[in-house]
SETI-73092 format. One record per residue: x, y, z of N, C-alpha, C in turn; residue in one letter. Coordinates in steps of 0.001 Angstrom, whole numbers, plus 500000, padded with zeros to 6 digits. Atoms other than C-alpha are relative to their C-alpha. Layout:
((X, Y, Z), (X, Y, Z), (X, Y, Z), 'a')
...
# end
This chain:
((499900, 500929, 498867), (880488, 593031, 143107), (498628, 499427, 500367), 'x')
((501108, 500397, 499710), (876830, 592890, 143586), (499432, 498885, 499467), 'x')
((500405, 501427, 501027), (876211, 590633, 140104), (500935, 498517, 500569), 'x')
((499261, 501028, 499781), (878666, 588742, 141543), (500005, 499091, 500990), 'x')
((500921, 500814, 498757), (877207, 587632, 144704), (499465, 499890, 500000), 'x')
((501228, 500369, 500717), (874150, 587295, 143257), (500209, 498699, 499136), 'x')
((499921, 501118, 500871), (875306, 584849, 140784), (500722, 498836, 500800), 'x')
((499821, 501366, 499197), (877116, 582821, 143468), (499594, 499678, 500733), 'x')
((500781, 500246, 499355), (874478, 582853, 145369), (499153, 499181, 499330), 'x')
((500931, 501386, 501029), (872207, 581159, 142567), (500960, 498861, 499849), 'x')
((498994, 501644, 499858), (875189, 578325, 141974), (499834, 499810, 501035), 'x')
((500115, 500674, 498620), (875151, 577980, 145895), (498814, 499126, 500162), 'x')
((501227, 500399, 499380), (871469, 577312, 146354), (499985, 498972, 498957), 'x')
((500552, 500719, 501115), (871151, 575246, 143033), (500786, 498166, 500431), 'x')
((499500, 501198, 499968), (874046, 572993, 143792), (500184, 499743, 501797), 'x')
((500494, 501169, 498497), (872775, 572349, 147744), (498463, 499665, 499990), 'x')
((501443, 500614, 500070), (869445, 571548, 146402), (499545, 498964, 498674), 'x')
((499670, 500829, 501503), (868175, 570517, 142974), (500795, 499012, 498998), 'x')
((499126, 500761, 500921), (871267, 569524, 141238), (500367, 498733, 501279), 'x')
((499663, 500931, 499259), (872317, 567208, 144239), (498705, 498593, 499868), 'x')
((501168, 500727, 499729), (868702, 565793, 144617), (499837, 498936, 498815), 'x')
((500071, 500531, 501586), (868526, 564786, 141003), (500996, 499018, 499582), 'x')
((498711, 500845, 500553), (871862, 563033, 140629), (499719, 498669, 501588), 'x')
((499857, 501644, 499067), (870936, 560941, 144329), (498834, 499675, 499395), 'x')
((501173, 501133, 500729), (867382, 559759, 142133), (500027, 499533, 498770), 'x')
((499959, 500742, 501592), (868859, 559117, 138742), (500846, 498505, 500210), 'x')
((499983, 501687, 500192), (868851, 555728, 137804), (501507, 499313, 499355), 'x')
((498925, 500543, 500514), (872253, 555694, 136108), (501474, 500229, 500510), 'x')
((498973, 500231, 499124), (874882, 556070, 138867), (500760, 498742, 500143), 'x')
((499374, 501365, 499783), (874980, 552593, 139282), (500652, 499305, 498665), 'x')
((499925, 500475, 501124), (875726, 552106, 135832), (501781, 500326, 500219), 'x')
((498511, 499996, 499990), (879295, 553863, 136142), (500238, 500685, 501124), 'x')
((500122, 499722, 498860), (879836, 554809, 139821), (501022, 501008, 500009), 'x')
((499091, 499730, 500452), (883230, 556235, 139148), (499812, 501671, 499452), 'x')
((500592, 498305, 500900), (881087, 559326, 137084), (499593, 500416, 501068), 'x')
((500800, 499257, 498926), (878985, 560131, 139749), (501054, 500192, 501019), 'x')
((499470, 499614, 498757), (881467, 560134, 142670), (500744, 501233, 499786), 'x')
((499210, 498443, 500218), (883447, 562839, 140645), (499265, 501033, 499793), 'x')
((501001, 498781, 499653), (880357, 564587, 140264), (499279, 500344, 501433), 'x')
((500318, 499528, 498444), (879568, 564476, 144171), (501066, 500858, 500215), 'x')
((499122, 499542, 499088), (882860, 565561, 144986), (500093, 501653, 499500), 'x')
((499409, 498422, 500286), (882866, 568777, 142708), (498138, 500628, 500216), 'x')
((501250, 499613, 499342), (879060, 569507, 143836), (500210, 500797, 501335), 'x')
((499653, 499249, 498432), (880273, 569726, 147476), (501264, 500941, 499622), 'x')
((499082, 498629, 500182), (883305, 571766, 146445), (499944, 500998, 499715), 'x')
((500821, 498509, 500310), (881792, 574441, 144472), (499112, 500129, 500630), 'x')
((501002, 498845, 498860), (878889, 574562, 146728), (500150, 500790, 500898), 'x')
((498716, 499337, 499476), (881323, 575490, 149080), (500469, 501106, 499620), 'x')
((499417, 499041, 500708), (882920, 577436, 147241), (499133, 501194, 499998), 'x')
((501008, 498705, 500566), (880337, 579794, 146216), (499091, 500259, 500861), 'x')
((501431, 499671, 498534), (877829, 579667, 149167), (501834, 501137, 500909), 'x')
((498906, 498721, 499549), (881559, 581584, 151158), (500131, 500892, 499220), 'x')
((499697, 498831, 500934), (881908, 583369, 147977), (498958, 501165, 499925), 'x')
((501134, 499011, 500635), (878801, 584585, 147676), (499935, 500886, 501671), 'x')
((499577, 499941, 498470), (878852, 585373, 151727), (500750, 501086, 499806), 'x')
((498847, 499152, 499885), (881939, 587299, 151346), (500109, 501080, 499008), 'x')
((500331, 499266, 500881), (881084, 588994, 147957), (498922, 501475, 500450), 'x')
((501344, 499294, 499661), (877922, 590741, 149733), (500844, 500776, 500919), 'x')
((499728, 499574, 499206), (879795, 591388, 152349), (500947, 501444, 499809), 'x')
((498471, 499531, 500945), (883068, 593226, 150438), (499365, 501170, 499230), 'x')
((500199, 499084, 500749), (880595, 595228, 148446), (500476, 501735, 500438), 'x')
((499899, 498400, 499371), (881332, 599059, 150325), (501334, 499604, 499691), 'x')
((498792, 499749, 499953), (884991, 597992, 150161), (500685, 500333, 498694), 'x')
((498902, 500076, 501618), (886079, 597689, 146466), (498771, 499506, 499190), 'x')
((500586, 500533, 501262), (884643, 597161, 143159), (500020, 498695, 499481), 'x')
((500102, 501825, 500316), (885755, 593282, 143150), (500761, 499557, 500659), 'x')
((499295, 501030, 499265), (887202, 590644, 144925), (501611, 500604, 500994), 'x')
((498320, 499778, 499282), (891202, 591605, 145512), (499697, 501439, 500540), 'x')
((499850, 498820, 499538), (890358, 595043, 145902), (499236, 500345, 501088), 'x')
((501148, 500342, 498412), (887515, 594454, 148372), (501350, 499717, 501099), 'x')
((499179, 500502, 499570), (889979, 592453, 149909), (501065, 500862, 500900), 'x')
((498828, 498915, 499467), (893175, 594765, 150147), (499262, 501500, 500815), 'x')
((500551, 499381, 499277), (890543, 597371, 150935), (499695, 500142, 501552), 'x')
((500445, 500285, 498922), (889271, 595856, 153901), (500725, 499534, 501090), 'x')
((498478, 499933, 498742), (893253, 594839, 155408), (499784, 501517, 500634), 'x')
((499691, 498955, 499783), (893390, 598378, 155361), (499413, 500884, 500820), 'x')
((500903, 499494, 498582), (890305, 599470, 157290), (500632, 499653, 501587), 'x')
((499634, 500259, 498457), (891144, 596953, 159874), (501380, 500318, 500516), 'x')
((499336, 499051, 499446), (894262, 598589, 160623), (500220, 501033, 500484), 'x')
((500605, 498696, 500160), (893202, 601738, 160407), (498975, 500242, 501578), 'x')
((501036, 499663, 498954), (890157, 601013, 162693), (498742, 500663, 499155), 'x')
((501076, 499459, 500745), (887754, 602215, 160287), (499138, 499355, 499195), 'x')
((500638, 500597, 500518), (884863, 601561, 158263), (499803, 500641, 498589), 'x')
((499762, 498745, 500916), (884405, 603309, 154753), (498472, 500215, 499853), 'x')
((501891, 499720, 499471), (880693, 604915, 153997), (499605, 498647, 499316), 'x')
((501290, 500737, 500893), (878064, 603265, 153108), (500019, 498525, 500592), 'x')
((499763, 501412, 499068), (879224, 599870, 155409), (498841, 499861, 500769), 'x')
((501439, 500300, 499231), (875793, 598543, 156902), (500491, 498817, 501202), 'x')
((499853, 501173, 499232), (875265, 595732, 159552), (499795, 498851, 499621), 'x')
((500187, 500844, 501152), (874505, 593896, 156901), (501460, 499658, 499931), 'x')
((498836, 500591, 500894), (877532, 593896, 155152), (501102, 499628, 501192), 'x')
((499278, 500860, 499336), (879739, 593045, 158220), (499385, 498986, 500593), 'x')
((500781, 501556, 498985), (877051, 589883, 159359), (500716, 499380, 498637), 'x')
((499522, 501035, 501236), (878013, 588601, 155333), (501311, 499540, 500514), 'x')
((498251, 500124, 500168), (882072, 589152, 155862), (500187, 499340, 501238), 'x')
((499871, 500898, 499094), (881698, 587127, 159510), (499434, 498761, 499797), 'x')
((500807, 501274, 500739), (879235, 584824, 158267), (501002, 499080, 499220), 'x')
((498808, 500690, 501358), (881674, 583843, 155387), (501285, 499316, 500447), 'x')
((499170, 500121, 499205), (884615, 583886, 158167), (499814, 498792, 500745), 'x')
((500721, 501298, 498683), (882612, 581492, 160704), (499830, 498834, 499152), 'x')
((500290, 501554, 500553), (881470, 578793, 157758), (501266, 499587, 499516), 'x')
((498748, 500358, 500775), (884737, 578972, 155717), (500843, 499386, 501145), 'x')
((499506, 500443, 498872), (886666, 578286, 159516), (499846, 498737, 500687), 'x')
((500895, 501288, 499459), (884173, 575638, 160361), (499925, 498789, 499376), 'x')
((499933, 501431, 500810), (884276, 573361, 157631), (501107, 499748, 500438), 'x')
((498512, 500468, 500105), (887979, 573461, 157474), (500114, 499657, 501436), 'x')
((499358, 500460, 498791), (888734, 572954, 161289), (499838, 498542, 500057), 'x')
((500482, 501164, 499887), (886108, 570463, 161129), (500594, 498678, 499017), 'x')
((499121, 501084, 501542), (887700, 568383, 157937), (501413, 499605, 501122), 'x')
((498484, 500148, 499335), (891585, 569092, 160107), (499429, 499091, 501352), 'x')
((500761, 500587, 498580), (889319, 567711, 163599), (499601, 498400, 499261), 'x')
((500341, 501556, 500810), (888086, 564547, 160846), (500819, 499303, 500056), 'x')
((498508, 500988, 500562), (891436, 563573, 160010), (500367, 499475, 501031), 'x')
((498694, 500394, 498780), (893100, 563942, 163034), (499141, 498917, 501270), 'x')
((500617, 500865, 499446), (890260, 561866, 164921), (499890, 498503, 499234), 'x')
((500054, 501418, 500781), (890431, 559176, 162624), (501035, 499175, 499706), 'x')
((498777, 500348, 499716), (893943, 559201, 162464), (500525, 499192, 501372), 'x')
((499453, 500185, 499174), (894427, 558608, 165699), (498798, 498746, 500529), 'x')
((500734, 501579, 500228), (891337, 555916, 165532), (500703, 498641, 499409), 'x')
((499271, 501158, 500697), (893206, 553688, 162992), (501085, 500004, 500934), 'x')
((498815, 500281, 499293), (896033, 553720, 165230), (499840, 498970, 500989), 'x')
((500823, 500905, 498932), (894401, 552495, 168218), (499493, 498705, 499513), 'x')
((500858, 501181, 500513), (892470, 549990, 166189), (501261, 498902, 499029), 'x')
((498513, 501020, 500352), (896040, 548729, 164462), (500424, 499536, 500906), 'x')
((499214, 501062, 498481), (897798, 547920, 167638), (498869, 499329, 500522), 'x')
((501087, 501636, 499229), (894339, 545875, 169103), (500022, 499406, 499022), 'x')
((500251, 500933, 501169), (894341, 544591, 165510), (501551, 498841, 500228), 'x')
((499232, 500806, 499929), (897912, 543392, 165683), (500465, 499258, 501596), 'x')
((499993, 500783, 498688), (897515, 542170, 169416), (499047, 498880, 499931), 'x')
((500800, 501074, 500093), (894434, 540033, 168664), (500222, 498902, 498482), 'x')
((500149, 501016, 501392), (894847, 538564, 165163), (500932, 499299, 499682), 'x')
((499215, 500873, 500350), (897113, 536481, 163560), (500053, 500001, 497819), 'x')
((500104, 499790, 501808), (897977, 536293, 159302), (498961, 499010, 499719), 'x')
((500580, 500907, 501133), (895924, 534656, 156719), (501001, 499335, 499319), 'x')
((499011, 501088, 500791), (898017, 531700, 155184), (499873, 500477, 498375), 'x')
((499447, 499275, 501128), (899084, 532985, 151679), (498824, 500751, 499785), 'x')
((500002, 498324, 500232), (897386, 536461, 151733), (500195, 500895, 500932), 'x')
((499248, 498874, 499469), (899481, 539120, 152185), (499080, 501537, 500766), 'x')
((500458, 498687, 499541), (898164, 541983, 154601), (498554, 499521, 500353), 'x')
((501535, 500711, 499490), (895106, 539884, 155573), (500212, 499531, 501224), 'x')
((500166, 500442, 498953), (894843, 539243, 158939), (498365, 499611, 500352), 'x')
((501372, 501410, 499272), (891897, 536826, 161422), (500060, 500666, 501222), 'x')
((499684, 499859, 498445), (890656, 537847, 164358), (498541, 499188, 500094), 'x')
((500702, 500954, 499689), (888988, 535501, 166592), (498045, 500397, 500604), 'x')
((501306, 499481, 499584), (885111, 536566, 166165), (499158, 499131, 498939), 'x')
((500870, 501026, 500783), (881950, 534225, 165336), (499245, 501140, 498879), 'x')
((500634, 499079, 501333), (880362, 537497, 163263), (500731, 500018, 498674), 'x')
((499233, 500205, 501483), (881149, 537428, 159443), (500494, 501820, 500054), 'x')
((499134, 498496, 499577), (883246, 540787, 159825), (501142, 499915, 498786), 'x')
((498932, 499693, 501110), (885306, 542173, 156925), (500031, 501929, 499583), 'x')
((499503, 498170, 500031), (887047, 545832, 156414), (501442, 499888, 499892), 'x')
((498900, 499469, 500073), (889952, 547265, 155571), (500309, 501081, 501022), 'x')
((499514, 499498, 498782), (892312, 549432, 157970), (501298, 500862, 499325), 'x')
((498372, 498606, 500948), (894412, 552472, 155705), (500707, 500246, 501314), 'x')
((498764, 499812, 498688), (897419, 553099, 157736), (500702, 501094, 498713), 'x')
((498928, 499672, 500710), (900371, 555621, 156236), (501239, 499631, 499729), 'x')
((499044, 501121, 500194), (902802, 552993, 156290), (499803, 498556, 499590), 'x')
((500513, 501168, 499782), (900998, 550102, 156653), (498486, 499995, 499858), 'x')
((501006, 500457, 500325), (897786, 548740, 155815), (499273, 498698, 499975), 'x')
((500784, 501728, 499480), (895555, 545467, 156617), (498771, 499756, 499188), 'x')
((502082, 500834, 499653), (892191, 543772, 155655), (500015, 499407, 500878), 'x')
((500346, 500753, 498868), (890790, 542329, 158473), (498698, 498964, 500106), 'x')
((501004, 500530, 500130), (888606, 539528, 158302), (499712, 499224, 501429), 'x')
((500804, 501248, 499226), (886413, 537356, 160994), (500539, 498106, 499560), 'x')
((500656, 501953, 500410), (886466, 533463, 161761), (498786, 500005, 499820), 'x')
((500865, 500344, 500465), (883374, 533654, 161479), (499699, 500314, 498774), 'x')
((499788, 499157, 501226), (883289, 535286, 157680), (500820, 498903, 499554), 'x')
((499270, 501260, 500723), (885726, 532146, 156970), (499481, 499216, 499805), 'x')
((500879, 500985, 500171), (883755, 529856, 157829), (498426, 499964, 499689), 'x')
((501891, 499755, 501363), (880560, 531306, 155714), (499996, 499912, 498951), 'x')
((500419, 499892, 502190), (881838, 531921, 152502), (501091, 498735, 499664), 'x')
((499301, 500984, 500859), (883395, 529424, 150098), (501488, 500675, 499615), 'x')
((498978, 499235, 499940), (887032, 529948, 148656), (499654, 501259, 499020), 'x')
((500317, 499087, 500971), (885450, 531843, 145665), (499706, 501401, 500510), 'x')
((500829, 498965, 499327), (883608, 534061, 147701), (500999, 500959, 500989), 'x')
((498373, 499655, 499263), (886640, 534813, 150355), (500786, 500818, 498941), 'x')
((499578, 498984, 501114), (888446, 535781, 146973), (499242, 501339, 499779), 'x')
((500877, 498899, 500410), (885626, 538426, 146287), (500165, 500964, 500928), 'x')
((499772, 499361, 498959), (885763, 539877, 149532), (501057, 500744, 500302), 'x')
((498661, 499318, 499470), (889507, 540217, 150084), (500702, 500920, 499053), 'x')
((499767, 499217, 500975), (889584, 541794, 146271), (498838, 501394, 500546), 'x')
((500994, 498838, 499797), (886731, 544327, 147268), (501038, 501281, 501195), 'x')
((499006, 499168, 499363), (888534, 545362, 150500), (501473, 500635, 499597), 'x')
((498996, 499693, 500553), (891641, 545327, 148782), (499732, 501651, 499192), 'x')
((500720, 498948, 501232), (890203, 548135, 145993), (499537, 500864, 501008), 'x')
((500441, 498913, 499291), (889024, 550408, 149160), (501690, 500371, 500544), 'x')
((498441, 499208, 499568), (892753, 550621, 150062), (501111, 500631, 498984), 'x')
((499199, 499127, 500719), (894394, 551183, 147270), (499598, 501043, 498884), 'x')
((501279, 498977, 501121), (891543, 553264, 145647), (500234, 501738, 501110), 'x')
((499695, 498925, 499263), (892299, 555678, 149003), (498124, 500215, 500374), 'x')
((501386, 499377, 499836), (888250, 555627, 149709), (499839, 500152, 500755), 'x')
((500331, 499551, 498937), (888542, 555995, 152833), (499849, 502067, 500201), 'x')
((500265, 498110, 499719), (889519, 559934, 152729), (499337, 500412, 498796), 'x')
((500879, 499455, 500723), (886809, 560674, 149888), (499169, 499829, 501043), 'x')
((501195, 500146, 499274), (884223, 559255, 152735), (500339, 500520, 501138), 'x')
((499440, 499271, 499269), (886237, 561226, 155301), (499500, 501193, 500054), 'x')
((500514, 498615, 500446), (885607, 564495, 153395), (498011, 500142, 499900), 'x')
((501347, 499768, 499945), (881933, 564076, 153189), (499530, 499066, 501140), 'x')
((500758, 499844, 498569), (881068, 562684, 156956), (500676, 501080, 500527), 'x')
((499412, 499080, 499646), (883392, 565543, 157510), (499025, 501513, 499832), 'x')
((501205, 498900, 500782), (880755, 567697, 155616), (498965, 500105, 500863), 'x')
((501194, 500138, 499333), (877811, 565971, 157098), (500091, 500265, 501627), 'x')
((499881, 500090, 498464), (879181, 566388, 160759), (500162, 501784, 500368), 'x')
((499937, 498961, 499910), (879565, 569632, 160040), (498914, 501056, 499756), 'x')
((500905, 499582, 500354), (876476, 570651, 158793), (498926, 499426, 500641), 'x')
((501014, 501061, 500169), (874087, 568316, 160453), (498505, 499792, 499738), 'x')
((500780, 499230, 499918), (871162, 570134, 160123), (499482, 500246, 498683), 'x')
((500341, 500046, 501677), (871559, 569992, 156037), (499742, 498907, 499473), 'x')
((500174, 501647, 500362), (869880, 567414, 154586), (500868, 499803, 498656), 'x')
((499091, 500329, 501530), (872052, 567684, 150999), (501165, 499033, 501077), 'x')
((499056, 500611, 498907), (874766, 566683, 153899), (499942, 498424, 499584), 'x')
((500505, 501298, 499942), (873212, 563529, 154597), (499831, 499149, 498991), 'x')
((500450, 500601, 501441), (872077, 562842, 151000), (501461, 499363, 499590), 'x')
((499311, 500049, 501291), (875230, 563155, 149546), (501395, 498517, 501118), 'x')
((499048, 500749, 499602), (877367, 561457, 152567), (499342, 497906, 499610), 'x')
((500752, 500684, 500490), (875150, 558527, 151936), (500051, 499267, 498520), 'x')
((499621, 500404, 501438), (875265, 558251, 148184), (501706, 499880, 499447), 'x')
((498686, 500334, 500379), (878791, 558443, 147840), (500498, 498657, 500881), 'x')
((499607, 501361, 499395), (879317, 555729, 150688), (499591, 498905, 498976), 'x')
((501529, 501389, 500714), (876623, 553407, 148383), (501509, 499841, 498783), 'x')
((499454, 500038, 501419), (879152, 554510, 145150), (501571, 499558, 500126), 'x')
((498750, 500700, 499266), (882528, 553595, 146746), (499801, 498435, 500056), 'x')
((500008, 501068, 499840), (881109, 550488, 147761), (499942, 499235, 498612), 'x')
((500315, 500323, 501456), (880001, 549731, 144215), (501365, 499991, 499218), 'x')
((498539, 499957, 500956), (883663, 550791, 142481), (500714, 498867, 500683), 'x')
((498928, 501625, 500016), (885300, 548136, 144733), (499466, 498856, 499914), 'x')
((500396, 501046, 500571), (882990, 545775, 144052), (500530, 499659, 498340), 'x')
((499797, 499822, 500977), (883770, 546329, 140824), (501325, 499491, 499284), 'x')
((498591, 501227, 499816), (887351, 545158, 141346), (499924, 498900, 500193), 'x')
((499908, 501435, 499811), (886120, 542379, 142882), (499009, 499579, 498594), 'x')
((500495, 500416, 501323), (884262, 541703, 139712), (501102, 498988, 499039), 'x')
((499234, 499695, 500761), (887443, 541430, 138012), (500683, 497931, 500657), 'x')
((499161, 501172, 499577), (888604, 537787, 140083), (498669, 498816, 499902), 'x')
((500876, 501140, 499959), (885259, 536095, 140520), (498505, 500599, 499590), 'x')
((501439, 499617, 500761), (881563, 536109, 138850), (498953, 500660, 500871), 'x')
((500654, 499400, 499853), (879123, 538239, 139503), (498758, 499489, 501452), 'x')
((500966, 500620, 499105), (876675, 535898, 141382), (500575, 499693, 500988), 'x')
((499390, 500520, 498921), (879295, 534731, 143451), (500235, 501085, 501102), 'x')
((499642, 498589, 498706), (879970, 538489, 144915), (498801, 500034, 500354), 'x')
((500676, 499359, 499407), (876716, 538991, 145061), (499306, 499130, 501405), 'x')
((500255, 501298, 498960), (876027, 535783, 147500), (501127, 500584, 500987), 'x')
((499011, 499621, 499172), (878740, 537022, 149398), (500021, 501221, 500729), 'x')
((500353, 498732, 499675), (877771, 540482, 149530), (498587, 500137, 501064), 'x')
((501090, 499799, 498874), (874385, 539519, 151406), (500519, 498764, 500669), 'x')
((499382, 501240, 498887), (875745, 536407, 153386), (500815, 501315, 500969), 'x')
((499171, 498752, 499149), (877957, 539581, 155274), (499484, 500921, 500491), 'x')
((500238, 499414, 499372), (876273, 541909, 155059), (498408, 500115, 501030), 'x')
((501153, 500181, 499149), (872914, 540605, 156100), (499988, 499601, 501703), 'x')
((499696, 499989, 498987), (874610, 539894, 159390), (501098, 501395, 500599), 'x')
((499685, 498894, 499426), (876934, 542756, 159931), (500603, 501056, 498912), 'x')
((499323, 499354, 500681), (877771, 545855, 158532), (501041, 500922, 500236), 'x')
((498385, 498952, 499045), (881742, 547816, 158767), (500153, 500778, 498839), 'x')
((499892, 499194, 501025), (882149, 550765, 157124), (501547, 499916, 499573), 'x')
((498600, 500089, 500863), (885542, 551597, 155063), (501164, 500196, 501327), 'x')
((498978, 499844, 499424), (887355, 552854, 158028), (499979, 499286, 501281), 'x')
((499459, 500888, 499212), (887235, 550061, 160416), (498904, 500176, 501215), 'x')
((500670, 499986, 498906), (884393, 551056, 162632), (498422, 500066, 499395), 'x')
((501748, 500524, 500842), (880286, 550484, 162574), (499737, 501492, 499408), 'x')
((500437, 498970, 500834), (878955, 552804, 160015), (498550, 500566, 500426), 'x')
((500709, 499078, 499395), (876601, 555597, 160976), (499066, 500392, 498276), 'x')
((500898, 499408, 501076), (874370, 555988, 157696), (498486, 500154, 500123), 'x')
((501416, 500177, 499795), (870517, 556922, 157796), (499595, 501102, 499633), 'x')
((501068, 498646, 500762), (867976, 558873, 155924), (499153, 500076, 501437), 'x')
((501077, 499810, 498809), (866309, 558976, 159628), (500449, 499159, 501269), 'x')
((499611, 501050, 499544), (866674, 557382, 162795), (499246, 498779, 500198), 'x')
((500507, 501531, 500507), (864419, 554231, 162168), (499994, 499353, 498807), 'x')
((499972, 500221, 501844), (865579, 553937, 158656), (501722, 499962, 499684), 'x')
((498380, 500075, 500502), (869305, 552613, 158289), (500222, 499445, 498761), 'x')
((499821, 500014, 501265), (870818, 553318, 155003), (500903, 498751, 499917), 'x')
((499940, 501316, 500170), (870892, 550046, 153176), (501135, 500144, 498503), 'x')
((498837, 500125, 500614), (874441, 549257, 151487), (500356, 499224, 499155), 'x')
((500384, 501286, 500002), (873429, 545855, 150563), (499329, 499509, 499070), 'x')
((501101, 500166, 500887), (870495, 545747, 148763), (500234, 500326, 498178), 'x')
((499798, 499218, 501139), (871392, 547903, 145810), (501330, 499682, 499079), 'x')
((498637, 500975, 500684), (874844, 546034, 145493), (499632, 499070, 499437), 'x')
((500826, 501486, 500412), (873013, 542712, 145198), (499073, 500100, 498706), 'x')
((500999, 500063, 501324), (870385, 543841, 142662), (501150, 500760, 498744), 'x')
((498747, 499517, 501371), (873405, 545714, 140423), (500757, 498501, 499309), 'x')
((499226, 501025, 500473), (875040, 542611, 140273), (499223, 498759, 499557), 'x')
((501516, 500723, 500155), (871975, 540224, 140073), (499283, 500325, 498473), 'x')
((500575, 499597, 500977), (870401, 542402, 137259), (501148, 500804, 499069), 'x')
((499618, 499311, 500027), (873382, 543717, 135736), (499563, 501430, 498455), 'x')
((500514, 499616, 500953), (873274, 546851, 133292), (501204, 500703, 499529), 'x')
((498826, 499767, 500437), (875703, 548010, 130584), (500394, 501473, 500663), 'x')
((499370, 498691, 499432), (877970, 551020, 131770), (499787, 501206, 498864), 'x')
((500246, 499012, 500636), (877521, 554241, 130328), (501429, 500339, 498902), 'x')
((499516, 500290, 500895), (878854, 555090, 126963), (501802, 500621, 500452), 'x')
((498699, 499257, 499941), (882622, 556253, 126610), (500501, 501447, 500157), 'x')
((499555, 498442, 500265), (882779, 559670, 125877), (499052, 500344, 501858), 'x')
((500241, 499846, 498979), (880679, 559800, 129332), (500768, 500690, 500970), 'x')
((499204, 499419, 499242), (883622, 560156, 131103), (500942, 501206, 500124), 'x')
((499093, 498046, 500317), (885720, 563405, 129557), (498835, 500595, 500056), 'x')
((501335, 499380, 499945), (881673, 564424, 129710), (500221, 500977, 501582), 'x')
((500134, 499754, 498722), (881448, 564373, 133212), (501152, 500847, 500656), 'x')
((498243, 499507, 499108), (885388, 565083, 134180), (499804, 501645, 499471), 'x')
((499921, 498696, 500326), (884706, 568468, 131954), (499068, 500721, 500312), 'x')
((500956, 499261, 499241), (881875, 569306, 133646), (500109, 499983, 501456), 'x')
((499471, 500119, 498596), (883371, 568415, 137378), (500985, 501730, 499516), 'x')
((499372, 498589, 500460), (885864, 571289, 136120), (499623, 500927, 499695), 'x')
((500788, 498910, 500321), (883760, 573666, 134823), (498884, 500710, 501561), 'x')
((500297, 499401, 498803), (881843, 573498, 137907), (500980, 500802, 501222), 'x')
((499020, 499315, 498873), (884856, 574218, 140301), (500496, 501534, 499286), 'x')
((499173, 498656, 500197), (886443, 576783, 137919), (498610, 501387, 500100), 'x')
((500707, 498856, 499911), (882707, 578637, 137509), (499814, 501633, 501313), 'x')
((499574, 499246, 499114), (882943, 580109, 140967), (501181, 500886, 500409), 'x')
((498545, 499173, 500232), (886611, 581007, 140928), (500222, 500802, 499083), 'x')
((500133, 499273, 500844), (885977, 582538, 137797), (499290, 501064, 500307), 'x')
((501034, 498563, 499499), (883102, 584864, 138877), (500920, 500745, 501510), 'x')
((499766, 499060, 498798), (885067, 585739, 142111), (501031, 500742, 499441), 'x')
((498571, 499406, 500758), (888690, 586912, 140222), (499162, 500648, 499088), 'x')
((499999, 498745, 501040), (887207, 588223, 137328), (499073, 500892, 499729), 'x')
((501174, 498698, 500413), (884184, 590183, 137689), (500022, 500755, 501336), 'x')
# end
């Protein structure tokens, strides 16, 4: 039990430091955005994972020789009322420790949803009290504001883009196309609850800068995959004229309200910039086999922890 919280203690620390750090300064994210976001998401999962594991491993050691038996061991105390030898103050700060973070994320993730849930709601009914349709596109609604304003609005029934008069009367029709394909691609891509789960992270942690890093870089890589759709209707230069005409006047994050990003507070993380020069300069995507690369190493990471806790 000891090697075993030891070793998920080294995966913990590695993948909330180093390995995170390294993947937000490599240069080839932007190349296939798609790779990297599945390698954020199984970063924060096994770090997770194994920072409680390892927590609870340390903790478990006096009870059992491994995991289940720790486990069933330690029902059995607390019924009992007892402790078995050799139990330090140590080893019950690990097994609360492990209790308090494992509790905390999750409430906090169930507290994410259900605040955001009940945000889009609110923000649908003022949406469908102030706006009015877009003349042939479907699920596009206008509301009457001189800022160039554009976002999508996930619903579980229903769903909107929402654009500005003013945002109509900036871009051309080309450009309008680009836009309402981009938003489009954040709704039916579901990106809102990937960027859910990690301000869910960061709100929960706030105090961790991987937090911050990673809520950050995945917002940047989202934005990039539905650009990417919008790629797919109109040229490159045209999104990217479109992409700073918007956002150089305002910026809305995926779920319908102003976005909270920043490596600091006099330093707001720029969404904008890095879109514009991808598309401006573009560069080929990373090779093919890339992707069963990455997907079998997203897997390998999640199962490594689950593996060390069950079987050793």
């Amino acid at each position: 039990m000891f090697g075993t919280a030891v070793a998920l203690m080294v995966v913990a620390v590695l993948l909330a430091g180093p390995v995170p750090i390294w993947l937000a300064q490599a240069g080839w994210p932007s190349r296939s955005p798609a790779i990297a976001l599945v390698l954020w998401q199984s970063f924060a999962l096994a770090g997770g994972l194994s920072m409680i594991g390892s927590l609870l491993s340390f903790g478990l050691i006096p009870f059992g020789e491994n995991l289940l038996d720790g486990i069933r061991s330690l029902a059995g105390h607390l019924f009992t009322g007892t402790l078995p030898a050799g139990t330090s103050f140590g080893s019950v700060l690990m097994l609360c420790a492990a209790l308090i973070l494992g509790s905390h994320l999750l409430l906090n993730l169930a507290a994410t949803l259900s605040r955001a849930q009940r945000q889009h709601r609110r923000h649908r009914h003022l949406i469908g009290l102030l706006s009015e349709p877009l003349p042939h596109h479907s699920g596009t609604l206008v509301i009457e504001h001189d800022a160039p304003v554009a976002y999508c609005l996930p619903g579980a029934t229903r769903s909107a883009t929402v654009l500005s008069r003013g945002l109509l009367q900036l871009l051309d029709a080309d450009q309008l196309r680009g836009v309402i394909a981009h938003e489009r691609a954040h709704l039916l891509q579901q990106h809102h609850l990937v960027l859910l789960a990690f301000k869910s992270w960061h709100s929960a942690l706030p105090w961790f800068p991987i937090a911050n890093r990673a809520e950050n870089a995945v917002a940047l890589l989202i934005e990039m995959l539905a650009d990417d759709q919008a790629r797919r209707v109109i040229d490159d230069r045209t999104l990217a004229t479109a992409i700073a005409l918007v956002g150089s006047a305002h910026q809305v994050d995926l779920l319908g309200t102003d976005v909270e990003l920043a490596d600091g507070p006099d330093h707001p993380f720029d969404l904008v910039t890095p879109r514009v020069r991808r598309l401006i300069t573009p560069q080929a995507p990373l090779p093919r086999s890339a992707a069963p690369i990455a997907s079998a190493a997203a897997a390998a990471l999640l199962l490594l922890p689950t593996l060390l806790l069950f079987l050793t």
